[in-house]
C-alpha positions in Angstrom: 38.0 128.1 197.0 39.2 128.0 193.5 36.5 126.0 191.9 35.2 128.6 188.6 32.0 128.7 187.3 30.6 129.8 184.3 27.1 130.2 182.9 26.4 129.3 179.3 22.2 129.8 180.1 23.0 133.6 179.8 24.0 133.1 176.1 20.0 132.4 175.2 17.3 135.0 174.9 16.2 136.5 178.4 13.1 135.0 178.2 14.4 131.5 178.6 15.5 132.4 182.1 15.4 135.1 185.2 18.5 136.1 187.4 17.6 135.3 191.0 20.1 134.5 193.9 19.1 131.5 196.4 17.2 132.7 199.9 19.8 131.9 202.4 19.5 129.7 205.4 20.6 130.0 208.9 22.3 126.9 210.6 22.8 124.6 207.7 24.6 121.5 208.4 26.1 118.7 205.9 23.8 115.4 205.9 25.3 114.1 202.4 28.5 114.8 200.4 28.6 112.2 197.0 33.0 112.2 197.0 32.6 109.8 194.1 31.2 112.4 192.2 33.1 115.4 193.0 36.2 113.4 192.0 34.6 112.7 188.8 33.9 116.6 188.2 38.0 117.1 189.4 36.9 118.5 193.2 38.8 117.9 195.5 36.4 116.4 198.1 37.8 116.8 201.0 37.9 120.7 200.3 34.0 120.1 199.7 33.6 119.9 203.2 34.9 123.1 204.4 32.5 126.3 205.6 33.0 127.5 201.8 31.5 125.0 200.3 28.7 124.2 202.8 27.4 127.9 202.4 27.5 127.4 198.5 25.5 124.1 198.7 23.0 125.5 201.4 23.1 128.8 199.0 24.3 131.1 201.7 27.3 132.3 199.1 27.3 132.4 195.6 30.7 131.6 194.3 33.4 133.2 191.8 32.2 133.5 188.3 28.4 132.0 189.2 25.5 134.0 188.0 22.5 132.1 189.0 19.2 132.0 187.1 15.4 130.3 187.2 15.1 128.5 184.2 11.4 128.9 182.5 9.2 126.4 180.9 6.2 124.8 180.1 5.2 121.5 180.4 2.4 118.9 180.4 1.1 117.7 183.9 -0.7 114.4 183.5 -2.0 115.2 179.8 -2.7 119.1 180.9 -0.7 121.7 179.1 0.8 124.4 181.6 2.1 127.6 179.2 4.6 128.8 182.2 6.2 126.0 184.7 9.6 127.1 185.1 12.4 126.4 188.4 10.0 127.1 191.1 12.2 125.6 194.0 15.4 125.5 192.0 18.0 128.0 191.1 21.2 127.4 188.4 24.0 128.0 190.1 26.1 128.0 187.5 28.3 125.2 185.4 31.6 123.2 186.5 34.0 122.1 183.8 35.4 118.6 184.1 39.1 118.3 183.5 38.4 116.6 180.4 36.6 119.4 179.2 32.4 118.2 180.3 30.2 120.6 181.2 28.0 120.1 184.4 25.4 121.9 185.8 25.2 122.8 189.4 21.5 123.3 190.3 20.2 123.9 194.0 16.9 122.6 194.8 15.2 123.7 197.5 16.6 127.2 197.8 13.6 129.2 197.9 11.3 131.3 196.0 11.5 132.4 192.6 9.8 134.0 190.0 8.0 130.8 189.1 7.1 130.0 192.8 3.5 130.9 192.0 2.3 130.2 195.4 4.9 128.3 196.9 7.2 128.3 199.4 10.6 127.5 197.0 11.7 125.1 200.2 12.1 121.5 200.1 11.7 118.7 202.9 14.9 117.0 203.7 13.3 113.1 202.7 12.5 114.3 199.1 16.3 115.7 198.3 18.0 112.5 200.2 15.7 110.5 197.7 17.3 112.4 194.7 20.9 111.5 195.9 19.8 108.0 196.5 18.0 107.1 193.0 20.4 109.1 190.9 23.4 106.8 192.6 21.0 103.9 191.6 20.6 104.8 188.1 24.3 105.7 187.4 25.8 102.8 188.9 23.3 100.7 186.5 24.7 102.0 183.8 21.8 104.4 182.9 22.1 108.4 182.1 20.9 110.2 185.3 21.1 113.3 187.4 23.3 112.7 190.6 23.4 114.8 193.7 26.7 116.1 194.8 25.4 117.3 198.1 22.7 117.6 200.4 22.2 119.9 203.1 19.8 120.4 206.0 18.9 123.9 205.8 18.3 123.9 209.6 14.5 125.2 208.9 11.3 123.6 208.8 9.1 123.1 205.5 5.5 122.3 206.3 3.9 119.7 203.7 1.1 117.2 204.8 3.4 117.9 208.2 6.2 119.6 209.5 9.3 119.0 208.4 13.0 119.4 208.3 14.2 121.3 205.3 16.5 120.2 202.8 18.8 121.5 200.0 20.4 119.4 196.7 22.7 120.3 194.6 22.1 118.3 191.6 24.5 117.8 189.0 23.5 117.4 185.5 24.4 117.6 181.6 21.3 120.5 181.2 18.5 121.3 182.6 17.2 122.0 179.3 13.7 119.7 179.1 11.1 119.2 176.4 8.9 121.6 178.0 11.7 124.3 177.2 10.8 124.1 173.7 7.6 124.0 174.6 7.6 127.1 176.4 9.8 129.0 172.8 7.0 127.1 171.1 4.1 129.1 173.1 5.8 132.3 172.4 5.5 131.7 168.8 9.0 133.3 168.6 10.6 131.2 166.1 14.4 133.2 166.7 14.1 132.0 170.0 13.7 128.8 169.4 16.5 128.3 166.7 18.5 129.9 169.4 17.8 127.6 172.1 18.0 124.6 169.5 21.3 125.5 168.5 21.9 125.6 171.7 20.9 122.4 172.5 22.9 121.3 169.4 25.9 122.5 170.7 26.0 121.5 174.1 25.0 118.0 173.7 24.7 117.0 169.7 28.2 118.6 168.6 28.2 116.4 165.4 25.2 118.8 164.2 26.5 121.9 164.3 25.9 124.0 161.2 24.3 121.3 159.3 21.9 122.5 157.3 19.1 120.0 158.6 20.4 120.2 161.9 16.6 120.9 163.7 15.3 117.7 162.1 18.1 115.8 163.1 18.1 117.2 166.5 14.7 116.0 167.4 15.5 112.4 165.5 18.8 112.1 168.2 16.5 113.1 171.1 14.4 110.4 170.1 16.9 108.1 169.9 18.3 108.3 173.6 14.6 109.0 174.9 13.9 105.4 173.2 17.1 104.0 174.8 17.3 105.5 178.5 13.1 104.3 178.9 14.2 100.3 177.4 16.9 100.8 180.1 14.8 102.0 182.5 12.2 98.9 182.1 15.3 96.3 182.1 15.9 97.1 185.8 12.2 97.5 186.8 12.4 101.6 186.7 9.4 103.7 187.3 9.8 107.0 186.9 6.4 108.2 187.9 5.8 111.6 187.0 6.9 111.7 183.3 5.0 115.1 182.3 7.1 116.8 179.5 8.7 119.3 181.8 10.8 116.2 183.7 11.6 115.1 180.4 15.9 116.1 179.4 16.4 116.9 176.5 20.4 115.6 177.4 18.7 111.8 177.7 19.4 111.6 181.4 16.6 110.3 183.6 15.8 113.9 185.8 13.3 114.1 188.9 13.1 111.7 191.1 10.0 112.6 192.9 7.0 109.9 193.0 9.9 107.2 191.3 10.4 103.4 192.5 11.4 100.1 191.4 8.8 97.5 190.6 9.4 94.3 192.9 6.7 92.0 191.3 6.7 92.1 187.9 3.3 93.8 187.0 3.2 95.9 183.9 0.3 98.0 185.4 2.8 98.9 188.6 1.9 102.4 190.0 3.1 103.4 193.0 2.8 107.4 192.9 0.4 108.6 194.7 -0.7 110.9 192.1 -1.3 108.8 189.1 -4.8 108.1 189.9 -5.3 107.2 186.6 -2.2 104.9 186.0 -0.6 107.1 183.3 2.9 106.8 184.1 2.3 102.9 185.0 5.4 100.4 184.2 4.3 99.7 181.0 3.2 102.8 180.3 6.3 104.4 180.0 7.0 103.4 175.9 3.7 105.0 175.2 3.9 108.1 177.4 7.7 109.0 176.1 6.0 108.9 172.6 3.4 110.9 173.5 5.7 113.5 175.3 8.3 113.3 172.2 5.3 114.3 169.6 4.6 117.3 171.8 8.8 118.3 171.3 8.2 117.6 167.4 5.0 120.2 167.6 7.0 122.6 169.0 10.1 122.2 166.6 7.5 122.0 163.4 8.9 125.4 162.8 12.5 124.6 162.1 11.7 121.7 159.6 11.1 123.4 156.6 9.5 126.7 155.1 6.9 124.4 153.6 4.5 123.7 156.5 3.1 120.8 155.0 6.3 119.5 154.5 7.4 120.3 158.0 4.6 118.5 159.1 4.8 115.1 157.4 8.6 115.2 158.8 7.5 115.4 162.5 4.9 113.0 161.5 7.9 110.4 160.2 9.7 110.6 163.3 6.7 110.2 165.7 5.3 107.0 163.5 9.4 105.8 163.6 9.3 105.4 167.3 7.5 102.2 167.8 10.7 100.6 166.0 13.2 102.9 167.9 12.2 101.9 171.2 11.5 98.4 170.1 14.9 97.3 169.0 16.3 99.1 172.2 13.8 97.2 174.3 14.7 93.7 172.7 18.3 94.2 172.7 18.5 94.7 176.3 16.0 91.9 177.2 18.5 89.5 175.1 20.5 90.4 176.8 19.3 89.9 180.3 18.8 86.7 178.7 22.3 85.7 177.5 21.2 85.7 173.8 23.8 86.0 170.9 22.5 86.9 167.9 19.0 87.4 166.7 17.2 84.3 166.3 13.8 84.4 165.2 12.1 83.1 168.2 13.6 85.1 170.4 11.1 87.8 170.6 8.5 84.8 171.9 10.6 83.4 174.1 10.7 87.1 176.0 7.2 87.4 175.7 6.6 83.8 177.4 9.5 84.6 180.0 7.1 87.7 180.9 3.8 86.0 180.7 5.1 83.4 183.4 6.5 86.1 185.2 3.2 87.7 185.7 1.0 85.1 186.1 3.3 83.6 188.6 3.8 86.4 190.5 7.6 86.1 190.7 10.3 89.0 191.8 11.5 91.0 188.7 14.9 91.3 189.6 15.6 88.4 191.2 14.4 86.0 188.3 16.6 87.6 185.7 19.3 86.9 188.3 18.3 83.7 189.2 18.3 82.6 185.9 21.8 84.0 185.3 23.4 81.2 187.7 23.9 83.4 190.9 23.3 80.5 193.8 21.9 83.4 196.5 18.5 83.0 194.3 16.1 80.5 192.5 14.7 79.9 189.8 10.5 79.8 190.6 9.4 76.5 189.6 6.2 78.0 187.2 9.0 78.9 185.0 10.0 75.4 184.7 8.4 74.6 181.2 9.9 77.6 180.0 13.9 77.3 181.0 13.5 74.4 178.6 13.1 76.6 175.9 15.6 79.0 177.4 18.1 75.5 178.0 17.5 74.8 174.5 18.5 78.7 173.3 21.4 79.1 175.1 23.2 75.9 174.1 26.6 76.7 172.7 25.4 74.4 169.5 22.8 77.1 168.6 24.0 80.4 170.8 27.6 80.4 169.7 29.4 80.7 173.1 29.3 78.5 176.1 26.8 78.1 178.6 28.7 79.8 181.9 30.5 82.4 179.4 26.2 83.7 178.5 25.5 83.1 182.2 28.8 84.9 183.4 27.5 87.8 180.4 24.1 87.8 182.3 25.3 88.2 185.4 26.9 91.7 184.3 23.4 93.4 182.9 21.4 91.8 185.6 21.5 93.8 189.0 21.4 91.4 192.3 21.2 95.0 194.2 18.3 97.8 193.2 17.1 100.7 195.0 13.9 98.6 196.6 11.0 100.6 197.9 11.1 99.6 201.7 14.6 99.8 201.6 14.4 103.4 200.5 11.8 104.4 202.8 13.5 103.0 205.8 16.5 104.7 205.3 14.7 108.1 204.7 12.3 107.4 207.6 15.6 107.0 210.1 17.7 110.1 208.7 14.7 112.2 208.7 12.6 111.0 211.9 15.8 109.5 213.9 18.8 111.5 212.2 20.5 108.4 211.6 22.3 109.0 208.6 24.2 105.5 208.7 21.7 103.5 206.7 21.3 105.9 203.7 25.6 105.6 203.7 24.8 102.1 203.7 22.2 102.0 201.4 24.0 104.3 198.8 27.6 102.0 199.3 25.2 98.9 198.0 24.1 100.8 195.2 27.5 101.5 194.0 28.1 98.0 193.2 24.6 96.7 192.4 25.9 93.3 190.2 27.4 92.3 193.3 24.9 90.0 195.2 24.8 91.6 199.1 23.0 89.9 202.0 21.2 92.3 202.9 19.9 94.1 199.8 18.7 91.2 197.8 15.4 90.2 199.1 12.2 92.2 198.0 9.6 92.2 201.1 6.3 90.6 201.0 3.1 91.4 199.4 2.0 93.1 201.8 4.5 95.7 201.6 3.8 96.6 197.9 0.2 96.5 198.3 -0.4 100.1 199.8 2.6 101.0 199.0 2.9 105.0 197.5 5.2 107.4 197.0 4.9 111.0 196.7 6.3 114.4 194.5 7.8 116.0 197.5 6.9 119.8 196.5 
């Protein structure tokens, strides 16, 4: 196994982590390997599979140059602040160093206690992690910053949640796992060295063009901003709900991180929940805009510090970026709804004609997906006649007289931002319910292969299922 780690974590303050070692497993047994990725990260992935490997990913071995660690944090849950979160379930393995020179984490989740267990088990189900691999394939393959999961393993043990289960470990790959409720937790401390530090940090590892600027911390939080606004417009392009969006699953890297209680709306409804702990409809659809605001102000609290030595100063400057993200997210929205729409240019009804689209949407009742691909020419799907009154606007829009190209070259353009293949709910859950319940891994391969090419119209991933489906339908956290 030549594969080297390393582990930049170590270079912050202590208090930003704990060294802990994975608890290992007995008969662990490969359900998952994601040889896409691993050839990505320059692994060879046919070495992946060896008895090396498998006791790295199940945690049984740590390997050459590793030096795991819990990462702490804080975090809001649902509006609730939490002062000490941290990797309850999840240990840092270490980092992998692309051949062009990217750094990856390597993160097992699922591999027992740690310091920040608090009362749990550290142990995962086996549904939960294959859910992980299958959403952060989704995402990628749409285009949209994401964890992925380079492995999962069964861990050959049982995990007891509402019922027993078969356990389950991930190794996710990501940029960091550095999350707004990091700075939350340097924040709490009121140690403002250790913050800078884990800013620069930050900086370094994922805003280069920063370092040593002399308003670097300002411009830090504005560039989080900035890819928070993008990757949540992406998100709501494709019908993404994340869920659970309480500032510890929040990256501060812009990748989408956690998919626990996540799904993708079928019927467009802006008030879509589907987790079965948002009582309250918090992390709804069209929540998502408002939460990320919300969760970005607590960041700018926490970096008040670093703005300024005049505190009133500081303040107004946090202020500016919070009131500046209506606009951020906004233009990022609109630009991707054009578009899904084949729009060149910015004409000045164009921001109507979405809204209308949207309005007939919902009152209709129509598929999310498969309108926007309907729409962009694909025969497999239809356009639903309420609509009808509106595709004359549309018509009208797209004619080459007033959108500068022709009509199949904007269809042909909507046809590459419009998925025909998404990660639908009872899709999902009958692939998890037949590895788990019927160890038949054949459908989540199936599932996954889909997902890799999701612009691609495929027999038998383009349909959503009925109503009735939908109706009850929840999904849960998984700890």
């Amino acid at each position: 196994m030549k594969t080297r780690f390393s582990n930049s974590y170590l270079s912050l303050p202590e208090q930003f982590y704990q060294r802990v070692s994975p608890t290992p497993v007995e008969a662990p047994a490969f359900v998952a390997l994601n040889e896409p990725l691993a050839e990505e990260l320059g692994l060879d992935s046919s070495s992946l599979r060896s008895p090396e490997w498998l006791a790295v990913f199940a945690g049984n071995r740590v390997p050459e140059g590793a030096q795991p660690v819990a990462l702490a944090y804080s975090g809001h849950q649902f509006g609730h602040f939490v002062p000490l979160l941290g990797d309850g379930r999840a240990v840092l393995i270490g980092e992998l160093t692309t051949p062009q020179g990217l750094l990856f984490d390597l993160q097992l989740k699922g591999s027992g206690r740690t310091p920040y267990s608090r009362r749990g088990d550290g142990r995962a189900a086996l549904g939960p992690m294959l859910r992980e691999y299958i959403i952060g394939e989704a995402l990628h393959h749409l285009g949209i910053p994401a964890t992925r999961t380079l492995a999962v393993v069964a861990s050959g043990e049982v995990v007891v949640r509402e019922r027993p289960l078969p356990g389950g470990i991930q190794s996710r790959i990501a940029q960091s796992h550095i999350r707004i409720g990091t700075f939350q937790y340097a924040s709490e401390r009121g140690d403002r060295s250790a913050l800078a530090a884990l800013a620069d940090y930050v900086i370094a590892r994922h805003y280069p063009e920063l370092v040593g600027g002399e308003d670097r911390y300002f411009e830090l939080a504005r560039s989080i901003f900035s890819r928070q606004a993008r990757l949540v417009a992406q998100w709501m392009h494709v019908g993404f709900i994340h869920g659970v969006m309480n500032t510890d699953n929040v990256a501060v890297s812009g990748e989408s991180i956690d998919f626990g209680p996540c799904a993708f709306m079928n019927r467009y409804d802006p008030d879509t929940v589907f987790s079965s702990i948002d009582r309250d409809g918090r992390y709804a659809f069209g929540m998502q805009p408002t939460i990320i605001q919300w969760n970005l102000t607590r960041l700018v609290e926490a970096l008040v510090p670093l703005f300024g030595t005049d505190e009133n100063t500081a303040v107004a400057r946090a202020q500016e970026l919070v009131d500046g993200f209506p606009a951020l997210f906004t233009e990022a929205w609109y630009g991707g709804m054009r578009a899904k729409l084949g729009l060149c240019g910015d004409d000045d009804g164009d921001n109507e004609l979405i809204k209308q689209l949207l309005e007939g949407m919902y009152a209709a009742r129509v598929d999310y997906t498969n309108t926007f691909r309907a729409l962009s020419g694909d025969a497999h799907f239809s356009v639903p006649a309420a609509l009808n009154d509106w595709r004359v606007l549309w018509d009208s829009r797209i004619d080459p007289t007033r959108n500068g190209r022709s009509r199949e070259e904007s269809l042909r353009a909507m046809r590459c931002v419009n998925p025909a293949v998404i990660a639908r709910n009872h899709l999902v859950e009958n692939a998890l319910k037949e590895a788990v319940d019927n160890q038949n891994l054949s459908i989540i391969h199936q599932l996954v292969n889909a997902l890799r090419d999701p612009y691609t119209p495929q027999s038998d991933y383009g349909s959503p299922p009925s109503d009735d489906h939908d109706q009850g339908y929840r999904t849960f956290c998984g700890t």
